[in-house]
MARGU-747026 format. One record per residue: x, z negated, y of N, C-alpha, C in turn. Coordinates in steps of 0.2 Angstrom, whole numbers, plus 5000, padded with zeros to 4 digits. Last residue first. Layout:
BEGIN
XZYXZYXZY;...
// end
This chain:
BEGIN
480849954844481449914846481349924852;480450094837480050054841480550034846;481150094824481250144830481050124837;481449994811480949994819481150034825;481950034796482150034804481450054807;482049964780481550004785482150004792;482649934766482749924771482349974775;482249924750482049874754482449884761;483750014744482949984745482949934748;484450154749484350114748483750064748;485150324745484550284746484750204745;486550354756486250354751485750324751;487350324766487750354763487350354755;486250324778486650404777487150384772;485850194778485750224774486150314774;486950134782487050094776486450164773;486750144796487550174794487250184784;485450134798485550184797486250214795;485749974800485450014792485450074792;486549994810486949944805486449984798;485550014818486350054817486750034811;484849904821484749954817485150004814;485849814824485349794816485149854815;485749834838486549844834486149844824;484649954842484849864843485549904838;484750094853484550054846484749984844;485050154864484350154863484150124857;486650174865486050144872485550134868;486950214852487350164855486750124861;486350304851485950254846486250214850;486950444857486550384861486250304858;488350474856487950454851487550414856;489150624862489050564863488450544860;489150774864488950764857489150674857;490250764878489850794873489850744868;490250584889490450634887489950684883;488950554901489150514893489650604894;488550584915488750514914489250524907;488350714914488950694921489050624920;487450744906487850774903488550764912;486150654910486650634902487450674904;486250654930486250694922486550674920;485650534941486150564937485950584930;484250534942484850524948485650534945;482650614945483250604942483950574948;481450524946481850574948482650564947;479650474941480150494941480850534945;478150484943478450414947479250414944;477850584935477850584943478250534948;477950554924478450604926478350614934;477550404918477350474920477850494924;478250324907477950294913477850384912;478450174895478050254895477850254904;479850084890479350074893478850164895;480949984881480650064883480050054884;482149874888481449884888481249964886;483349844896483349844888482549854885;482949904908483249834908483149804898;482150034902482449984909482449914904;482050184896482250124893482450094898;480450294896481050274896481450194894;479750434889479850324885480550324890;478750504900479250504897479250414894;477150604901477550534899478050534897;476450714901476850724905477350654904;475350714890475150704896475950694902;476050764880475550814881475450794890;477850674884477250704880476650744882;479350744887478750704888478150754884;480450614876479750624882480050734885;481450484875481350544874480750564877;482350414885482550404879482150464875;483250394902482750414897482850414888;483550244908483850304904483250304901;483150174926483250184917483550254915;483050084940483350114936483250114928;481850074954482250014947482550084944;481050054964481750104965482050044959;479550044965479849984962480650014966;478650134960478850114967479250074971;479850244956479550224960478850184957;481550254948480950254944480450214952;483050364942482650324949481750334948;483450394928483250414932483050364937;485050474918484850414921484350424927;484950534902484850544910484750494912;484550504889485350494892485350484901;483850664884483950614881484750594886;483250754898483550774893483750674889;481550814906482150764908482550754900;480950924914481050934909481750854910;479350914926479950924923480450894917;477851004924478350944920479150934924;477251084938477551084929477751014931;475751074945476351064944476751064937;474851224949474951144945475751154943;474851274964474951274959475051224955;473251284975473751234973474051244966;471851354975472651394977473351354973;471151244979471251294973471851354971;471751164989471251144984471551194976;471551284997472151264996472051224988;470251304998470551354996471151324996;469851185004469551214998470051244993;470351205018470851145013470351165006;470751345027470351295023470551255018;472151335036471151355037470751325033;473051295029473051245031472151285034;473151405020473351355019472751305023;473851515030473151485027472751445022;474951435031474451445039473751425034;475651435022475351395024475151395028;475851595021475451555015475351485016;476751625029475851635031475451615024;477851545027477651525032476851555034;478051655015477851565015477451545019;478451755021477751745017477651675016;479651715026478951745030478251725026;480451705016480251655023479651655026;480351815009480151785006479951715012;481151895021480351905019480151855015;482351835021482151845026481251835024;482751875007482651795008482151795016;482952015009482251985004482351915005;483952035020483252035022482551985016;485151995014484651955014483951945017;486052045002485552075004485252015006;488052095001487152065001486652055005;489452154997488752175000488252134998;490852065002490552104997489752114999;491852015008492252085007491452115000;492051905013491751885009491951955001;491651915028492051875027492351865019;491052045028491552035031492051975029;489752025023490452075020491152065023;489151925031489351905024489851945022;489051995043489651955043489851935036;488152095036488852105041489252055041;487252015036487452015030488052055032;486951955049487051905044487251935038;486252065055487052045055486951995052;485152085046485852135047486452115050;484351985050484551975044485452045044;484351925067484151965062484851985055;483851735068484651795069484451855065;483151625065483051705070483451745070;483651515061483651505068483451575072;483851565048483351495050483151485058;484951635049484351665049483751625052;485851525051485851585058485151645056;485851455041485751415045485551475053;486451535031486151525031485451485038;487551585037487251615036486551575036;488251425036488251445044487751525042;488351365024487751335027487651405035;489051385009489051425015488551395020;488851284995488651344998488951355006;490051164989489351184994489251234998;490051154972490351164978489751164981;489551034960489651114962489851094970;489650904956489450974951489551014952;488750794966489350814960489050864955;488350764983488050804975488650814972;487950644994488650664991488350724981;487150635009487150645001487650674999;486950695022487550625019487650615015;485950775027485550705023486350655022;486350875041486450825035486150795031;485150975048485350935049485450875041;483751065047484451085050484951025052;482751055042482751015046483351005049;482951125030482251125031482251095040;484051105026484151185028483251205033;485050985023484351005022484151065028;486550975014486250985021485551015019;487350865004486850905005486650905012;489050905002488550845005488050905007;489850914985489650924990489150894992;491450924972490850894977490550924980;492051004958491751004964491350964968;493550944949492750934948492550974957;494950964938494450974945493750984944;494950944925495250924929495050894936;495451154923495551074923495751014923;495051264936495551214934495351154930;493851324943494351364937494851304935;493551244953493051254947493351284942;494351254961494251184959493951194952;494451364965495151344961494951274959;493151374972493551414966494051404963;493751284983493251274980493251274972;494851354989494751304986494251264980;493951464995494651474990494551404985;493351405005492851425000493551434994;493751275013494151335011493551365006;493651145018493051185020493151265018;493650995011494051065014493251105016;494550845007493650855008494050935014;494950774988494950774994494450824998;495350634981494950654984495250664989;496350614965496250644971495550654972;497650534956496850544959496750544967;499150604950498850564955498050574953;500150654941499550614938499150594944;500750774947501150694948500650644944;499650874946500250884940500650814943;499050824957498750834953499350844945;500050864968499750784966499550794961;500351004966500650964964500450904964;498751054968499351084962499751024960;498551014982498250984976498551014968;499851114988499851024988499350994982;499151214985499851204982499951134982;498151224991498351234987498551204981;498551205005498251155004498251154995;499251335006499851275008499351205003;498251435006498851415000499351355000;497451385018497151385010497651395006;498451415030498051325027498051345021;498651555025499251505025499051435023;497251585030497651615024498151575020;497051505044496651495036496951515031;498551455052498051535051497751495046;498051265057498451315057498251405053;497151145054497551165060498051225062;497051115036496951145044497151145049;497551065023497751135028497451175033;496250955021496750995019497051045023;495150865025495350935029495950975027;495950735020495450735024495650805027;496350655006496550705009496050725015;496850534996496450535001496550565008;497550474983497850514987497150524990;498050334970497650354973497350414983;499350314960499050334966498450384965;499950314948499450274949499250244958;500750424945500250414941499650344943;501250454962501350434954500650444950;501950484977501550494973501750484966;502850494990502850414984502250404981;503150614991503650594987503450534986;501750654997502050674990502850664988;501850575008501150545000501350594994;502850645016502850565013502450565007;502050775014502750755013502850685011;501050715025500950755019501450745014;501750675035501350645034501250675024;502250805040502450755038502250695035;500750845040501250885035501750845034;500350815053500150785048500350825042;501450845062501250775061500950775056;500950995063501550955061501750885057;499650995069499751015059500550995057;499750925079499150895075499650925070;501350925083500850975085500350915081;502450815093502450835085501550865087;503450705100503150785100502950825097;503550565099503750625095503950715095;502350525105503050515108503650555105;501150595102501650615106502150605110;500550645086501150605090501550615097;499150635077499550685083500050635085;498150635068498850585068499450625073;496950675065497350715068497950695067;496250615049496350635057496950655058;497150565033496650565039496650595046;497750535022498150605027497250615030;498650405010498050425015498050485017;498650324997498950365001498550395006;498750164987498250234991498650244995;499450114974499650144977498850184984;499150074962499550074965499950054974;497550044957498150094961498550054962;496050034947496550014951497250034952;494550104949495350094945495650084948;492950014946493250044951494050034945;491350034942491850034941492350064942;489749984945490150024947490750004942;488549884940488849964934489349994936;488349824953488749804948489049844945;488349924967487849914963488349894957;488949894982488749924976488349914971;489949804992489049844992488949904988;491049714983490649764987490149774986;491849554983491049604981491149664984;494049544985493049534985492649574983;495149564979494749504976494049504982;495849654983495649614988495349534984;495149754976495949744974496149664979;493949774982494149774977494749714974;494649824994494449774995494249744987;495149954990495549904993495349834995;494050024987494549994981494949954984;493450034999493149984994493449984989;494250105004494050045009493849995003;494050234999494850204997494750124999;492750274998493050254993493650224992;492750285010492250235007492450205003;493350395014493850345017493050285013;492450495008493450475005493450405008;491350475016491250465008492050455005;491850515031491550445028491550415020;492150645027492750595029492550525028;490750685025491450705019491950655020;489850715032489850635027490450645025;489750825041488950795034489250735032;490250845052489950785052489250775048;490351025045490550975047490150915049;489651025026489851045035489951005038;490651035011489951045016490251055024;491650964999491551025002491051035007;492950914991492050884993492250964999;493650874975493650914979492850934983;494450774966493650774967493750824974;495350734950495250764957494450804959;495350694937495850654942495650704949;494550684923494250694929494950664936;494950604913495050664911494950694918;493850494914494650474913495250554913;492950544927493150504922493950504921;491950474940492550544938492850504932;490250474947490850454943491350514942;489350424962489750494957490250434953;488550404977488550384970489050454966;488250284991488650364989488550324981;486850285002487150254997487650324993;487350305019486850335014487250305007;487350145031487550185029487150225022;486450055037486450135042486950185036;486749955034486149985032486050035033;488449945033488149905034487349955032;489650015041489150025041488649995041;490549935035490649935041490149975042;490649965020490449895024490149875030;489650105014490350075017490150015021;488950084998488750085006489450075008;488650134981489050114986488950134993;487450174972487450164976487850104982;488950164961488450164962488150144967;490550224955490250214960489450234960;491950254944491150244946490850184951;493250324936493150264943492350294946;493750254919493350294923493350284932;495550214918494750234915494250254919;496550144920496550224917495950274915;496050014924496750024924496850124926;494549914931495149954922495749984928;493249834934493749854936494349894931;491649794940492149804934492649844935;491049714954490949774951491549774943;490049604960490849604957490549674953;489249644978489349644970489949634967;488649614994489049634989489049614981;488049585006487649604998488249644994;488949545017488749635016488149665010;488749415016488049455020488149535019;489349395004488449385005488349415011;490549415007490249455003489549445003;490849295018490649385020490249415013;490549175010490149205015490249285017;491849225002491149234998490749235002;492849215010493049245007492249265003;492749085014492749145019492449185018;492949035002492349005002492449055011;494349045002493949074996493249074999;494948995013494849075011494449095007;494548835009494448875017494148955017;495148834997494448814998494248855006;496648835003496248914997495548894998;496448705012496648785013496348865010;496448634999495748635005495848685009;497448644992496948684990496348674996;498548635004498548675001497848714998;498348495007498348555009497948605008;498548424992497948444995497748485002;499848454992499648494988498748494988;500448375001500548435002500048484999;499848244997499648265003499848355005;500848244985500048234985499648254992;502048244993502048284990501148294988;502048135000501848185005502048264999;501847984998501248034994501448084998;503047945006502947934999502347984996;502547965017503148015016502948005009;501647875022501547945022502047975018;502547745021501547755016501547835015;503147785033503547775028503047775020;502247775041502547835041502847855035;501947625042501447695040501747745038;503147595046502847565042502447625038;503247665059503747665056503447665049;501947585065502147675065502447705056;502547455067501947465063501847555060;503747485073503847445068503247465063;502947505085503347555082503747535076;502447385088501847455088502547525085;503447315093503047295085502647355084;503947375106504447385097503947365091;502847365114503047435110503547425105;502847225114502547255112502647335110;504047215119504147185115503647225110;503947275132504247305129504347255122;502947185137502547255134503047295131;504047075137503247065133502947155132;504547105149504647105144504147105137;503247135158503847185159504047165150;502746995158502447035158502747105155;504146965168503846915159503446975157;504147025178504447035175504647015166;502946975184502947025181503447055177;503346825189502846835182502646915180;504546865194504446815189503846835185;503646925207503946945203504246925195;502946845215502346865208502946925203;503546835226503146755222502946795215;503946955234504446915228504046875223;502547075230502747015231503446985226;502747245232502847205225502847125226;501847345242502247315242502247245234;501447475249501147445242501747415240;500947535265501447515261501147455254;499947615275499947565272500447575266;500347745283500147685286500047635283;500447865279501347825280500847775283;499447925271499647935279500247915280;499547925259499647995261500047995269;500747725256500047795257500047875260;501947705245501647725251501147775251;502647595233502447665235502047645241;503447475235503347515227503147585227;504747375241504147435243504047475234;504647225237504847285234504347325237;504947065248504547105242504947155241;503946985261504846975257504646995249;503747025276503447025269504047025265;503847065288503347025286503346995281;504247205288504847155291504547085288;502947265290503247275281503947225283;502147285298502047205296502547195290;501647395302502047375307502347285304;501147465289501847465290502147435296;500047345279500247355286500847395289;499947335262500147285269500347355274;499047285249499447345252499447315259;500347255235499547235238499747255245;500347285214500547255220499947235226;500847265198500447225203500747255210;501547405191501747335193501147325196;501447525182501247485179501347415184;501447615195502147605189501947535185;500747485206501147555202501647565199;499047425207499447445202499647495202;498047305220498347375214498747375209;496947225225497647235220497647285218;496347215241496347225235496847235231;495947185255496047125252495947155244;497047295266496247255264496447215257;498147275273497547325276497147335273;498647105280498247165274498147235276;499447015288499647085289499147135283;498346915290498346945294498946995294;498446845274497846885279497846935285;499646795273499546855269498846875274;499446655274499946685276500046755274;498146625269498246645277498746655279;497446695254498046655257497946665264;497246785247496846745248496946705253;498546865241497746915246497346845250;498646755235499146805238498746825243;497846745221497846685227498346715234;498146875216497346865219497546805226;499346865211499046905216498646885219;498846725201499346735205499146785211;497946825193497846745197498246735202;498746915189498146945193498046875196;499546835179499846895187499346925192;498946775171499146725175499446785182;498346875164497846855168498146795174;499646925159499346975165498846945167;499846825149500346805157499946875161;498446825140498746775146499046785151;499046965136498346935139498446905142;500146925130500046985136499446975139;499746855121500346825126500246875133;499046945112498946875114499246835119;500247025110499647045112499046975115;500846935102501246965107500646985111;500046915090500446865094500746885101;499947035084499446995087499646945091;501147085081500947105086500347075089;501546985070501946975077501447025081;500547015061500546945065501046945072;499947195063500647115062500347085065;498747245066499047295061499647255059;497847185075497847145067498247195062;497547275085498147205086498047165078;498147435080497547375082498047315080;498647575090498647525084498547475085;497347675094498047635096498047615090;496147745092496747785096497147755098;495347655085494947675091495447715096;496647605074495747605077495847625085;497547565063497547605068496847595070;497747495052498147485056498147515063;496547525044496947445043496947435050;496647645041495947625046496147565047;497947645034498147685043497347655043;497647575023498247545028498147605033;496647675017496347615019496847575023;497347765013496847795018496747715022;498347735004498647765010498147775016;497147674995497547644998497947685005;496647844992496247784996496647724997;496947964987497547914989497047854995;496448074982496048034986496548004990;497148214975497248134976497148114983;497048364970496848344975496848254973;496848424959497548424959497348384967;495348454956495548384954496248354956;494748544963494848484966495048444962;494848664954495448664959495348564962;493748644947494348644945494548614950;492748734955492848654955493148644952;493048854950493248834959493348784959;492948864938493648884938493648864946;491648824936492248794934492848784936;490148854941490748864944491248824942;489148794935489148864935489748894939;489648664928489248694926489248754926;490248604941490748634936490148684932;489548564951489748624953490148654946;489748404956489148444952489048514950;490848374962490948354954490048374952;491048454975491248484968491148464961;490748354982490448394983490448454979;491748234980491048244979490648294979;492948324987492748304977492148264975;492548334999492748384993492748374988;492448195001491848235001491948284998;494048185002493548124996493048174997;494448265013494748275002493948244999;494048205024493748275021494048265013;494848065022494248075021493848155020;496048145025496148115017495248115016;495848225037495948235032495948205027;495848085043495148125044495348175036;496948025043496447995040495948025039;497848125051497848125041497148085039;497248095062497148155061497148165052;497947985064497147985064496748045061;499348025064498747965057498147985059;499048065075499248125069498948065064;499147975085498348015085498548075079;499947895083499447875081498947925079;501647975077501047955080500647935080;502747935066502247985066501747955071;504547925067503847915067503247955067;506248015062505448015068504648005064;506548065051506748005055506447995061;505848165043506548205050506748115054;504948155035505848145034506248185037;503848255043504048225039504748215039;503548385050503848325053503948275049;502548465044503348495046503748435047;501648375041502048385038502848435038;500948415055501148335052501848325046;500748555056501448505059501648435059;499648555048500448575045501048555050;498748455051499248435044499548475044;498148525063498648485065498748455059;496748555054497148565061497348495061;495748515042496548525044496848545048;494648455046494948415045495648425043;493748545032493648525039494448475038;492448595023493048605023493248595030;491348555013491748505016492348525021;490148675015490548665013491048615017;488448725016488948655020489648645016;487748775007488148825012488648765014;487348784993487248704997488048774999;486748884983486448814983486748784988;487548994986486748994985486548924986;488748934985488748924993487748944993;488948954972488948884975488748894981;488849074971488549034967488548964971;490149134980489649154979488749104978;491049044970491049024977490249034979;490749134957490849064957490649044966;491349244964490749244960490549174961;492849214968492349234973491849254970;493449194957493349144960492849164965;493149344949492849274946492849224951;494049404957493349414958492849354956;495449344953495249344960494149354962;495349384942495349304943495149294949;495649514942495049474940494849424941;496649494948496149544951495449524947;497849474941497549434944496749464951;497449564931497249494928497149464933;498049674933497249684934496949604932;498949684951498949674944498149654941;499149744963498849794959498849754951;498249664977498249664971498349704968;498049674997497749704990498349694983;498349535005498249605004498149614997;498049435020497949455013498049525012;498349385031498949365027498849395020;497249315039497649385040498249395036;496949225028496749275028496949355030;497849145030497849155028497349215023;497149105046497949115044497949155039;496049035044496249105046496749165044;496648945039496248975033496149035034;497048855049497548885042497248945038;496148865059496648885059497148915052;494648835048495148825051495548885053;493348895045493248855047493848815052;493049085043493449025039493448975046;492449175047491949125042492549075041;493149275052492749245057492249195054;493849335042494049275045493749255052;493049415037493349375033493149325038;493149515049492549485050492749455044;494449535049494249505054493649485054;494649635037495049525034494749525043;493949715043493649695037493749635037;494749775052494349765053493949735048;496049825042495949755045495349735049;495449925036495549885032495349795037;495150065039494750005044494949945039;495850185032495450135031494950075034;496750185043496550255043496050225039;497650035042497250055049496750125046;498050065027497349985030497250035036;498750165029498250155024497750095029;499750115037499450175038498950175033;500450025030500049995034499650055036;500350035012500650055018500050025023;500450004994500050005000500450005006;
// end
């Protein structure tokens, strides 16, 4: 993986709404932090904890996870011979308490989440280390009951500051003091008593200037009388900071001891942070754990791109194991660039260890490797044209292409003569394709197209444009290339049929005829005029509808419900097919049908359907009977 992959991808766009769920700093952190998996173990494990998470967050969203801001520079600072502050203890206490609730809030959770509620056991409560700092510490100092010397001393400081304000007070109060005041109140600076006098009266006063007013008019002077007893006071609070840093000290040394146990609940309240990010986003996209392999199929079912969200058209196709390139073809802003980069976004999120918006059945391969060649990529610091720059670019994905890259072509050899483009683009799926790569890619060469369907290996895409309403559907079709839309699109709009078939020879070097489409247009549109005269006549006129013919295996889209089955056989006089939903065969009508994928694009040839549509018991007596008669065994085809 390359960063030019995430960005052409909207990758980081993704770990940003992630980590707009995570609760801490850390958890962000390691968010921004994440990247795609190619090993397939731990890619499961990763899906399974976000399943689990998933599950628990259904039942009880309020996840404990809080309380780590500011434990990694607590821990940077360990056993560097510096204390640790009050408001950092305060800070572990909250932490040690967020632990405890975590492993309350976990020990009901093992039933359908194992592997998440696990993780809290490597987590120690360490209720002693918790119960010495609420001991020692309270309300953001250290409490006079954390030593007998500090209560004793703290006890003393009380007294002689009530004995410095009595003193002061009787100062102020006094006739020898009266008549230089400039009023009759105590202050304090720099932690000293003083009391504010007159600058013409400061010769007056036998004391310590301490500070002065804005104006220079009253001076805040230290009386000698009450020095003595400030300077007691002085001692005593430096008495007192030595036992409050004894007490520190003390804790600190509590901390270092469990600072392995403290490290390592970090850590999982951290992973708890990403995971549980990490499963609120997959819920709101409606994400799924899809199935994942190595070498094997890559299917996609009603998959949406995330960043879309509801606006986007569900993409569906498989390519199998034999199937390594998928060549998409339609008009412009039908869907093409969106359907590649859908698929690369969601294998990398995949690999990611999250749900996507798909439908379970999917299954996705795992790479190596994605390789990108998106847009323009023009450079102009460089000075490199569009088709330069992105050649370059080309160059790179074929020297660190392998067998377990995934290559994501957007516009093959455009930018330059179409002759040249179409052999250049060519020759490049030639060679990805003979490196074992999987490819998609999205051209507009009809050439292409044709060498997609001669080779195999090569499959054709295309995105359906509705000819009716001159304008994309975004539907992705597998199986054939996509027609020409610009004649077609130039009759629909009027264009006389002669030059449309002009330009057909010209581009195409061969003669066709399309006044008869022209006519055929024609008659339609006066076969629903009158039509629409009399509704009797339409009434009668109306042809009956055939059946459509639906083959053993097919998977169809069943209304009104949009549920899914395989057909099984059908249809009968009255037009009913048996299909088979949710292990069910069930007789529905051929109206409330439509196909969504053909037997013969899902199963390979002469595939054994008894597999889908027979219990394993029966298979077992049909084995035992094709090797000759045997008795007493029936089969319930029914099943």
């Amino acid at each position: 993986m390359n960063q030019h992959t995430f960005n052409m991808l909207e990758f980081q766009q993704i770990k940003d709404e992630i980590a707009n769920f995570a609760l801490t700093k850390e958890g962000k952190e390691k968010i921004k932090n994440l990247v795609p998996s190619t090993k397939v173990k731990q890619i499961e494990a990763w899906l399974e904890e976000v399943t689990e998470a998933v599950e628990i967050l259904k039942i009880s969203a309020s996840v404990p996870v809080h309380g780590l801001d500011g434990m990694t520079a607590i821990l940077q600072n360990m056993n560097k011979g510096a204390a640790l502050r009050v408001e950092q203890l305060t800070k572990l206490y909250d932490f040690l308490d967020s632990c405890g609730k975590m492993r309350r809030y976990m020990k009901d959770k093992a039933f359908y989440a194992p592997r998440v509620s696990a993780y809290v056991e490597v987590i120690d409560e360490l209720p002693e280390l918790a119960a010495e700092i609420i001991r020692c510490v309270r309300n953001g100092r250290v409490d006079d009951y954390a030593s007998k010397e500090l209560l004793k001393i703290r006890k003393q400081l009380a007294i002689q500051e009530e004995r410095l304000k009595e003193k002061t007070m009787q100062l102020i109060r006094s006739n020898k003091y009266k008549l230089y005041l400039q009023e009759n109140v105590v202050s304090q600076r720099n932690g000293r008593y003083v009391i504010p006098i007159k600058k013409e009266y400061r010769n007056k006063i036998k004391g310590t200037v301490l500070d002065t007013s804005a104006s220079g008019s009253t001076l805040f002077i230290e009386p000698e009388e009450i020095v003595v007893f400030q300077d007691q006071l002085t001692w005593l609070l430096s008495d007192e900071e030595v036992e409050v840093q004894k007490v520190l000290t003390y804790l600190t040394g509590l901390v270092e001891q469990k600072e392995q146990q403290i490290c390592l609940a970090v850590e999982t309240m951290i992973q708890y942070d990403f995971l549980f990010a990490k499963a609120k986003y997959c819920r709101m996209i409606k994400g799924s754990k899809v199935g994942i392999n190595q070498f094997e199929e890559l299917t996609l079912l009603q998959a949406r791109h995330p960043l879309l969200g509801d606006k986007a058209v569900p993409l569906s196709f498989t390519m199998s194991r034999e199937e390594k390139a998928l060549v998409i073809t339609g008009p412009n802003t039908g869907g093409k660039t969106v359907t590649i980069k859908t698929v690369g976004l969601l294998t990398l999120m995949v690999q990611s260890g999250l749900h996507i918006p798909a439908a379970e059945e999917s299954n996705i391969r795992i790479f190596d490797r994605i390789l990108v060649d998106i847009g323009d990529g023009q450079s102009i610091t460089e000075n490199l044209s569009t088709f330069s720059s992105r050649i370059v670019n080309i160059i790179n994905i074929l020297e660190d292409t392998n067998d377990r890259t995934l290559a994501l072509l957007d516009e093959l050899g455009s930018g330059t003569d179409p002759g040249e483009g179409m052999g250049l683009a060519t020759a490049i799926l030639e060679t990805l394709y003979q490196k074992g790569a999987t490819i998609l890619a999205t051209t507009h060469y009809s050439e292409i197209k044709e060498f997609a369907e001669e080779h195999l290996g090569f499959i054709n895409g295309s995105m359906e444009f509705d000819l009716t309403t001159l304008s994309p559907t975004y539907r992705l079709v597998i199986g054939r290339g996509g027609d020409s839309q610009a004649f077609a699109i130039a009759l629909r709009l009027g264009m006389h049929p002669a030059i449309v078939e002009r330009a057909h020879y010209i581009t195409y070097k061969e003669e066709k005829q399309y006044l008869s489409q022209e006519t055929e247009q024609w008659k339609l549109k006066e076969l629903e005029k009158q039509v629409m005269i009399n509704k009797y006549q339409q009434q009668q006129a109306a042809v009956k509808t055939e059946i459509p013919i639906y083959h053993q295996g097919d998977n169809v889209k069943i209304s009104p419900a949009n549920e899914f089955g395989i057909v099984y056989k059908g249809p009968d006089q009255h037009g009913n097919y048996l299909v088979q939903v949710k292990g069910e065969k069930v007789s529905i009508n051929h109206k409330r049908l439509n196909i969504y994928i053909r037997a013969d694009e899902l199963y390979p040839e002469n595939y054994d359907f008894d597999i889908i549509f027979q219990s394993k018991e029966n298979r077992k007596k049909s084995k035992l009977l094709s090797k000759g008669y045997q008795e007493n065994i029936t089969i319930d085809y029914s099943e």
